[in-house]
N, C-alpha and C positions, 0 to 999 in steps of 0.2 A: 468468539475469537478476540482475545485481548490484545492490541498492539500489534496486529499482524494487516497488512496491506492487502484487501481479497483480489489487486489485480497482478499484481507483483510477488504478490507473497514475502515483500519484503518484511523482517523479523529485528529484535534487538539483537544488539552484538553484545560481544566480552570483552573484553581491555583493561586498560589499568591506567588507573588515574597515578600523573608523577607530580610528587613537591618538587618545591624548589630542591628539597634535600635527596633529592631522586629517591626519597620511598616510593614504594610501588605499593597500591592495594586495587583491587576490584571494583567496576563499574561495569556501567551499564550504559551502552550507546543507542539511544532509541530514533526509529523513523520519525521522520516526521508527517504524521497521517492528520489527515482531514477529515471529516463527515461532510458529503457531498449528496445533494440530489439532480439526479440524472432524468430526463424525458425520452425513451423508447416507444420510436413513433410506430414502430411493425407489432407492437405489442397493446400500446397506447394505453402504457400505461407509467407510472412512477416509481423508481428503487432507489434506495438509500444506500450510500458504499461508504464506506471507511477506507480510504485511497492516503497512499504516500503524494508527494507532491510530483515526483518521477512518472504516479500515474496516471496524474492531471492533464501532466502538459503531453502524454503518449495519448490520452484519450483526444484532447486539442487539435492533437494533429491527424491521429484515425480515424477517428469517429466511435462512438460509442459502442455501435452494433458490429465492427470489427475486433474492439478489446476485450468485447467480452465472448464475441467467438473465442478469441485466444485464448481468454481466461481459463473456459470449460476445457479447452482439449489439455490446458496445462495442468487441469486439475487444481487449480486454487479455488475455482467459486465454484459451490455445490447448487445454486439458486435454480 
């Protein structure tokens, strides 16, 4: 999964880049993801996540083993 946030599921967007001359053409608004290693201690063991930054500070504040309950029943992490 390329550029895709496994807690969030956050994705690139579409928009349009404007000139000065208000041309409009096509871009690309990408997350901003991380590669993170996480410590799951009821597992004890180590996973690697490619996390927006949105899913950093939501893990920060829950705890790991709550986000990623979330994660599964949302269906973004198949792990």
């Amino acid at each position: 999964m390329a550029r895709v946030c496994e807690i969030t599921g956050k994705r690139p967007r579409v928009g349009n880049k404007v000139s000065h001359a208000n041309n409009k053409t096509k871009r690309r608004f990408y997350p901003n993801l991380q590669t993170k290693k996480f410590f799951i201690p009821e597992e004890n063991k180590w996973i690697t996540l490619k996390l927006s930054t949105k899913a950093i500070k939501t893990i920060n504040k829950n705890g790991i083993t709550a986000v990623l309950k979330e994660a599964r029943e949302a269906g973004y992490l198949t792990k």
